[in-house]
LOROPA-227849 format. One record per residue (C-alpha): z, x, y negated; residue in one letter. Coordinates in steps of 0.02 Angstrom, whole numbers, plus 50000, padded with zeros to 5 digits. Layout:
BEGIN
ZXYA;...
***
This chain:
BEGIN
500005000050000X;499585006849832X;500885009849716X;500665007349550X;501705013249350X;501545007349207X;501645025249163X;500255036949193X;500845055249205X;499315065749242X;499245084849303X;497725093149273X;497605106649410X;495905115049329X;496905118349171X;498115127449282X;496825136849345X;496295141349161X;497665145149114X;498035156549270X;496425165649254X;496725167749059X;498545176849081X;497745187349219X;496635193749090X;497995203348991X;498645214949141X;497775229649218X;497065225549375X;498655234749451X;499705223149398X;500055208149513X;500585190949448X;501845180449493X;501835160449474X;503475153049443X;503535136749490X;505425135649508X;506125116049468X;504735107649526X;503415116949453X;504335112049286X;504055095749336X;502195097749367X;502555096049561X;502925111849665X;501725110249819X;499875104549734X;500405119449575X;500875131949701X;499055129949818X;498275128549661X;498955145849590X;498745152649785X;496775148549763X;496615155149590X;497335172049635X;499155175249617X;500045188649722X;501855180049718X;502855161749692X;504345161349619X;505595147749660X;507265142549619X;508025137649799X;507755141549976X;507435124049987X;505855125349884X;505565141949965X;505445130850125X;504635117750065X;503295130350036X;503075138250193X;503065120550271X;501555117850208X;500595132950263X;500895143550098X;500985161650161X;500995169550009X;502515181849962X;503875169949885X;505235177449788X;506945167549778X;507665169249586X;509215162949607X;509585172149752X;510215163049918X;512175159449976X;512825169450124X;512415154650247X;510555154050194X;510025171750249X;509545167450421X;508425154050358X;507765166250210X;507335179950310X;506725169250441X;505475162450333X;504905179050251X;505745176950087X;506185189949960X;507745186549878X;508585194149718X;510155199749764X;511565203349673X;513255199149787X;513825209549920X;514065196750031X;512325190450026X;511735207850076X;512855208950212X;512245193150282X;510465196550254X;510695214050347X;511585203350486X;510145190750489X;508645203350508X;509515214950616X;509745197450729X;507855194050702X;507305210650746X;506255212550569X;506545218350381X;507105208950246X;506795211850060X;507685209449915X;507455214649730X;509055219449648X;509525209649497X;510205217749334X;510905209549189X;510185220749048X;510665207448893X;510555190848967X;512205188049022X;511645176849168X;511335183449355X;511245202649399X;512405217049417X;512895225349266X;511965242749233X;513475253449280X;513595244749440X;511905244749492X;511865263249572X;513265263149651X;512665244749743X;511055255849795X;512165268949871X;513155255749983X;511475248650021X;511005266450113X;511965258350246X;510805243050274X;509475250750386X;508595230750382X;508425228150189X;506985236350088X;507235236249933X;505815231849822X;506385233249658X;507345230449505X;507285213149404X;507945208249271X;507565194649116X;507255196548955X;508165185548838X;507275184548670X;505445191448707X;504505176048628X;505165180448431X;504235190548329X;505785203148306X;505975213048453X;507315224948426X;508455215348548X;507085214248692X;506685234348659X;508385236548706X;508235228248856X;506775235748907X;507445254948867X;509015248048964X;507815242949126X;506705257849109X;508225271149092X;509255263249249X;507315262749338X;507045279649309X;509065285749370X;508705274449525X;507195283549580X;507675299949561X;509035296549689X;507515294749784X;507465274649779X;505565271349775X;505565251949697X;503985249549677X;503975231049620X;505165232949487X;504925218249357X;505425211549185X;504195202249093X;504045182749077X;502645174648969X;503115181048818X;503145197748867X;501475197548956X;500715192748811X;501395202148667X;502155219148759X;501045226548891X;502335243648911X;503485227948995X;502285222949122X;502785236349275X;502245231749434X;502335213249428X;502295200449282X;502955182349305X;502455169449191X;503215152949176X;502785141649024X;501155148948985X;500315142549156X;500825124349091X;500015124948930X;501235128348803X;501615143348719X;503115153248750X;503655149348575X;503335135148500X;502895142748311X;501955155648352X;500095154048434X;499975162548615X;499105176848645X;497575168348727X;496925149348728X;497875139148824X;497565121248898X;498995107448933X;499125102549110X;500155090449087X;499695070549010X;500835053248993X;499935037048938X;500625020248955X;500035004748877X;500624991348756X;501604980848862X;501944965348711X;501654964048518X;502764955748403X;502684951148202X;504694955248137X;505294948447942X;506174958747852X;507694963547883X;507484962448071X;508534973148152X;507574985048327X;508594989848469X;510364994348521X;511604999348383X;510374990648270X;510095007748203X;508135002548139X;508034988348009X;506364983647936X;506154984747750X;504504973747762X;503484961347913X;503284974248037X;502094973248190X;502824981048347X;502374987648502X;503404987348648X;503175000148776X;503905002948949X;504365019048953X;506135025148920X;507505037548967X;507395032249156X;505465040649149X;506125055449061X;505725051448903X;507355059248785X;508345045248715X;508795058748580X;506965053948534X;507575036048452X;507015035348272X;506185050548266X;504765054048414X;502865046848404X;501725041048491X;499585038548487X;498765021948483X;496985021948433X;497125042448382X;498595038248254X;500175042648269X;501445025948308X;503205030648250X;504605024148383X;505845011548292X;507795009648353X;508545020148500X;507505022948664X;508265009948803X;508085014148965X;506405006749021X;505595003648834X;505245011148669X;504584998648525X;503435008248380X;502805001748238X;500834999748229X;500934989748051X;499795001847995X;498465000748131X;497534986248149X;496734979848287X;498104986248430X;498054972748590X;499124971048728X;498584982548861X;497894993048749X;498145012348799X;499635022348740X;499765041248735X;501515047848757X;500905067848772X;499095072648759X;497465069248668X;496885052648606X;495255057148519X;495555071448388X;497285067748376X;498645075648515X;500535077348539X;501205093848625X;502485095048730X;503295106148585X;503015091148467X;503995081448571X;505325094348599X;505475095948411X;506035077548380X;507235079148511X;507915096648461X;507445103248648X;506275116048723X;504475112148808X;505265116948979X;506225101048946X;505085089348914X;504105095049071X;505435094149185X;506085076849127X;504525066749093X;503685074949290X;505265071849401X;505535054249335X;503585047049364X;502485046549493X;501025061949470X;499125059949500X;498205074349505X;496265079149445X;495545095249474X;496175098149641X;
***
């Protein structure tokens, strides 16, 4: 039985590819790329982004969990998967089982990753994760050698490399990020002449792979930058980039309010003049940021709608005074192009005092996804 939404959330798979092919373009042929598609794919739905990525080229996946990790290899993907978060000491056998690199960065987890492989008769890799100014996940720089030396007793872990993140590449000053890297480079360098080899070290995400090519190392892994948006959202990215992701809906009733009609909960929204409104269904429950009431827009007709009152949790109402003409059933862009006009995902993220990630992540886990350019 078909299944049908009144919201149309549409991944564009070719623009992937694009998008893929035009961050590929900035690294030496050396250099291999890795596709994050941790979280869902941001939302843009892990299995049909990672195949997609797998066909265009890239050398690694990156995913959040063992489950995606798994979710992956149950559907045929081969391709080297790295785990970011790392795993918990219960999920090595099924990590190494599987032929997933992890980033490690507990001593526990390395003893039962040694345990697992030794069990399985094969080697397990792991890159070693330092904290070189996040303040997130990794070892500390002082404790990073002396974790290698205890390692020289795990004769079933190779050790690929060092990762770590960089926590302000994508503004324009990068004092704070050269730091980091000089940090990453200096403990790289100390590692290897203690005769550790780590020859996928990595640190750059999207904004690094664009702007700073002495950060790209062995391995790049960009995130935001496959999706279409740029890793910051006032500054233009280093190549053209093409959304993948679209939401439409449609104009589910219209109404003519007096003045002094009051729109929503909290009655926040009261008109000043007759008002013609829209009312959409599409709300918090699809992902769609309540913290968007008053504030966000929308397309009808290529011109921007403005939403009225606070986003309930199945409709928005806009006002479309100013367009004339608009039907019920006619088509409603939420994020996308209608004509000449569009609304980025950073547009969106602005009125809601959020990042693009966000938007992603909430509007493609809450609706169902159809895909073009497979």
């Amino acid at each position: 039985m078909m299944v049908t939404s009144m919201v149309d959330l549409l991944i564009d798979l070719a623009a992937l590819d694009y998008n893929y092919r035009s961050l590929r373009r900035l690294c030496t042929p050396q250099v291999k790329l890795l596709g994050v598609v941790k979280a869902d794919a941001y939302g843009h739905g892990l299995v049909p982004v990672a195949r997609k990525l797998v066909a265009a080229g890239a050398d690694y996946l990156g995913v959040g969990s063992l489950d995606e990790g798994l979710t992956l290899r149950r559907s045929g993907l081969a391709l080297p998967l790295l785990l970011l978060l790392g795993i918990l000491p219960k999920e090595a056998e099924s990590a190494v089982g599987a032929y997933m690199e992890v980033a490690l960065f507990r001593k526990d987890v390395a003893q039962a990753m040694e345990a697992a492989a030794q069990a399985q008769g094969r080697k397990a890799r792991v890159h070693l994760k330092v904290d070189t100014g996040m303040g997130r996940l990794g070892l500390l720089p002082q404790d990073v050698l002396p974790f290698l030396e205890e390692l020289k007793n795990y004769r079933h872990l190779e050790v690929q490399g060092l990762i770590s993140h960089l926590a302000m590449a994508e503004i324009e000053d990068k004092t704070y990020t050269r730091r980091q890297l000089q940090d990453f480079t200096t403990l790289l360098g100390e590692a290897r002449q203690r005769g550790w080899k780590l020859p996928l070290s990595h640190i750059a995400n999207s904004a690094a792979l664009g702007e700073m090519p002495e950060a790209h190392f062995a391995l790049v892994r960009p995130g935001i930058m496959l999706y279409g948006s740029p890793a910051h959202p006032h500054r233009p990215p280093p190549v053209e980039l093409r959304p993948v992701m679209s939401v439409t809906t449609q104009v589910l009733q219209l109404k003519r309010l007096p003045p002094e009609s009051s729109i929503s909960y909290g009655c926040t929204y009261t008109t000043a003049d007759w008002c013609d409104l829209a009312i959409l269904p599409i709300g918090y429950c699809n992902g769609y940021l309540r913290q968007l009431s008053n504030k966000g827009e929308v397309l009808i007709q290529g011109r921007r709608a403005p939403i009225r009152g606070r986003v309930c949790m199945n409709l928005i109402m806009v006002e479309v005074t100013h367009i004339p003409g608009v039907k019920e059933g006619d088509r409603v862009t939420i994020l996308g192009a209608d004509g000449d006009a569009r609304l980025t995902a950073d547009d969106l993220a602005g009125w809601g005092q959020t990042i693009s990630y966000e938007i992603y992540c909430a509007l493609g886990t809450a609706n169902p996804r159809r895909y073009v350019g497979v």
